[in-house]
VOGU-3710 file (C-alpha; in Angstrom, 3 decimals, decimal comma):
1> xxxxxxxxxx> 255,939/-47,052/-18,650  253,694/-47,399/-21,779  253,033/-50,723/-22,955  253,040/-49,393/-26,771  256,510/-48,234/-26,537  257,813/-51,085/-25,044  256,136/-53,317/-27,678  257,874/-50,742/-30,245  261,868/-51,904/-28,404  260,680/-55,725/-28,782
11> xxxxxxxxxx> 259,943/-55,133/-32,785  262,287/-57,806/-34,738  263,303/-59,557/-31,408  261,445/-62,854/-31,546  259,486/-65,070/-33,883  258,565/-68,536/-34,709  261,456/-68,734/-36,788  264,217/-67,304/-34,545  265,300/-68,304/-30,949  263,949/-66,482/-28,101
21> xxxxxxxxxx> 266,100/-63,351/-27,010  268,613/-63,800/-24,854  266,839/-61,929/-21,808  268,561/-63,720/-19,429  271,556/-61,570/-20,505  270,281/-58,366/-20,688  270,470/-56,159/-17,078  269,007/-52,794/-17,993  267,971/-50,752/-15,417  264,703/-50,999/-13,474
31> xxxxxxxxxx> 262,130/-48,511/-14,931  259,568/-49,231/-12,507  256,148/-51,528/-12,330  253,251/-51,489/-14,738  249,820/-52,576/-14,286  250,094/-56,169/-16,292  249,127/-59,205/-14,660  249,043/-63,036/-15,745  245,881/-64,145/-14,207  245,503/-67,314/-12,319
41> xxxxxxxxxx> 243,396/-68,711/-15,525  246,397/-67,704/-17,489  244,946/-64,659/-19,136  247,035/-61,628/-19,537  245,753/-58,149/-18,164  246,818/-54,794/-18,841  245,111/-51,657/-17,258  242,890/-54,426/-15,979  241,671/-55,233/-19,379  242,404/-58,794/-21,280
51> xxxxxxxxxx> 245,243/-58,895/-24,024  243,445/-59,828/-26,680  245,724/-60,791/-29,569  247,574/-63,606/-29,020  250,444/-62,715/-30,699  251,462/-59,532/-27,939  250,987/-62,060/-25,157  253,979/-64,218/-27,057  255,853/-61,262/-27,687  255,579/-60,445/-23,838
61> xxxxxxxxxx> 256,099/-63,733/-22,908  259,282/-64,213/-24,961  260,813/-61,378/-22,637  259,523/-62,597/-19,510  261,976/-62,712/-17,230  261,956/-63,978/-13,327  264,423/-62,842/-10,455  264,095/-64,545/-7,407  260,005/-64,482/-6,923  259,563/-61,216/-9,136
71> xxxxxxxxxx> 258,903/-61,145/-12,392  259,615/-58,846/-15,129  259,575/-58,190/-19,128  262,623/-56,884/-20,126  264,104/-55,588/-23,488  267,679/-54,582/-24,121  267,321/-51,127/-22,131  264,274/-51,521/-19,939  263,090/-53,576/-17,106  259,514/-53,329/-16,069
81> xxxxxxxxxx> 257,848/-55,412/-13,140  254,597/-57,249/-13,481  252,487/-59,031/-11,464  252,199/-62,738/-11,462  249,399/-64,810/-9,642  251,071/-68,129/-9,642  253,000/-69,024/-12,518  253,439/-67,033/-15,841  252,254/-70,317/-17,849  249,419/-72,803/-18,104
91> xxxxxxxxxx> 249,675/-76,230/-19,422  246,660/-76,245/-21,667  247,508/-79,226/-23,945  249,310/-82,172/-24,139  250,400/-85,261/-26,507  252,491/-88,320/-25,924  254,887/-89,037/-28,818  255,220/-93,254/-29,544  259,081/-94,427/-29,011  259,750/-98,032/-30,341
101> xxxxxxxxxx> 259,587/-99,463/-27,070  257,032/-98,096/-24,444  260,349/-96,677/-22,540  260,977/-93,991/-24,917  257,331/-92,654/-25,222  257,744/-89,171/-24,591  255,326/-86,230/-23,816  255,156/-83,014/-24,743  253,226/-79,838/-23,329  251,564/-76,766/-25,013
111> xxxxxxxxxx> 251,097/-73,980/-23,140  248,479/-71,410/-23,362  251,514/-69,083/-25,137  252,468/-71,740/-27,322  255,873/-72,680/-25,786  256,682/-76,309/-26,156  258,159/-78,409/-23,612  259,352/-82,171/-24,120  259,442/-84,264/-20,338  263,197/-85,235/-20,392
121> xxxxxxxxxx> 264,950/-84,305/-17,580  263,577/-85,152/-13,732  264,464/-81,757/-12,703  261,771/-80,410/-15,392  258,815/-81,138/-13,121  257,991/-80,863/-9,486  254,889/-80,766/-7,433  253,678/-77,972/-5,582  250,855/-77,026/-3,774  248,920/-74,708/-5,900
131> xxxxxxxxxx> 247,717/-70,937/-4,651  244,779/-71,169/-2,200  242,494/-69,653/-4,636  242,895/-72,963/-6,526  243,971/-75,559/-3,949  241,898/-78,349/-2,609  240,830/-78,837/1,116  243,763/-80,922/1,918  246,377/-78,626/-0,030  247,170/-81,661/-2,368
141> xxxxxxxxxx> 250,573/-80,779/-4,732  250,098/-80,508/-8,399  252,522/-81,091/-11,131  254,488/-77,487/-12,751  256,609/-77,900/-15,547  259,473/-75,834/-16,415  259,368/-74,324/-19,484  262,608/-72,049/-19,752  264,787/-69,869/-17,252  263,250/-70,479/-14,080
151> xxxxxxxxxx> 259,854/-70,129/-15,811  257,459/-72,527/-14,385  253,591/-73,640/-15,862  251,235/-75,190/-13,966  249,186/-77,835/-15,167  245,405/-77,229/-16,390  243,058/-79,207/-14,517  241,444/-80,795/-17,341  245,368/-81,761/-18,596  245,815/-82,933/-14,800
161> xxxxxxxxxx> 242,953/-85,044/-14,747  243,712/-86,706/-18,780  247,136/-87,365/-17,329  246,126/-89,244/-14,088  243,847/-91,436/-16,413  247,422/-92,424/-18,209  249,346/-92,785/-15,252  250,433/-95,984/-13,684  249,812/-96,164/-10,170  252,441/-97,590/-7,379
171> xxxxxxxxxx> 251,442/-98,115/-3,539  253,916/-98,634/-0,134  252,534/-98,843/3,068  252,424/-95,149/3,321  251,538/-93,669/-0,165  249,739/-94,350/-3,526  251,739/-92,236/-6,355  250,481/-91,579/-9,322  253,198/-91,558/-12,477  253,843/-91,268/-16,294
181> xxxxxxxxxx> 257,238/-92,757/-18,280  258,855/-90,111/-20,646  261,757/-90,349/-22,222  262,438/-93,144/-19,872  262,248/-91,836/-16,809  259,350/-91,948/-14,084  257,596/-88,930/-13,731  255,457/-88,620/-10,491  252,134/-86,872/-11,250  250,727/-87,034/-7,316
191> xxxx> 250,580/-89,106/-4,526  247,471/-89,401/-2,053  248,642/-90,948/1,628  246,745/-94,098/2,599
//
């Protein structure tokens, strides 16, 4: 598979201005793996070497496409695997939007790709523990975000960390959990045992 002429099938199908394509209903057949991977950092490698220019990694990641716990980028009439450390996005940035009341705050997420994702829905976030590479002693779970079709981004740390310093903190006898409103609903960030 050559990464040129699969850039060359993608030509016209995404943009700022237009929708993402509809990968989820394309099934073309399965041409094999290539030698891209999305780094833990959230870099993009092919042959090894970093994707440079922004704009391919957007392309690529508008066709990304996940089937059970393999990924793939897919046009219209071919289906190459990739290789994916952890999750195919990182959460570099974030901002909370005001609401009139302090109930319908909501915040939004950048990732590294430029998708944006508004917190609405409980089911967009859960907490996971992270790849070992990353993980702390104790194997604490971190917040991932889903940003479309059973894509999932992981927080950055530094984003992690500016969010904990916003969070409002709630203690049982058993747990302290860490948590942010959006769209008003409570979004649990963390919880430490005590």
């Amino acid at each position: 598979m050559d990464l040129t002429r699969f850039q060359q099938q993608l030509k016209g199908t995404s943009s700022k201005a237009r929708p993402l394509p509809p990968v989820e209903k394309w099934d073309p057949d399965f041409c094999g793996d290539i030698n891209l991977t999305i780094a833990l950092d959230g870099r993009w490698f092919y042959e090894g070497s970093p994707i440079g220019r922004a704009s391919l990694v957007q392309l690529f990641a508008s066709v990304l496409k996940r089937e059970d716990e393999n990924y793939f980028l897919v046009t219209p009439v071919e289906k190459v695997g990739i290789t994916v450390e952890d999750t195919p996005f990182l959460v570099t940035q974030w901002q909370k939007e005001k609401g009139e009341r302090t109930d319908d705050d909501v915040f939004t997420f950048t990732t590294q790709t430029g998708d944006e994702i508004r917190l609405e829905h409980a089911e967009q976030l859960e907490l996971r523990v992270p790849p070992k590479a990353i993980q702390d002693p104790q194997a604490t779970p971190i917040p991932y975000i889903n940003v479309r079709r059973n894509l999932w981004a992981r927080l950055h740390q530094n984003v992690y960390y500016q969010l904990l310093e916003h969070a409002d903190e709630h203690a049982n006898e058993s747990v302290t959990s860490f948590s942010i409103r959006s769209s008003g609903k409570r979004f649990i960030l963390g919880e430490v045992a005590r």
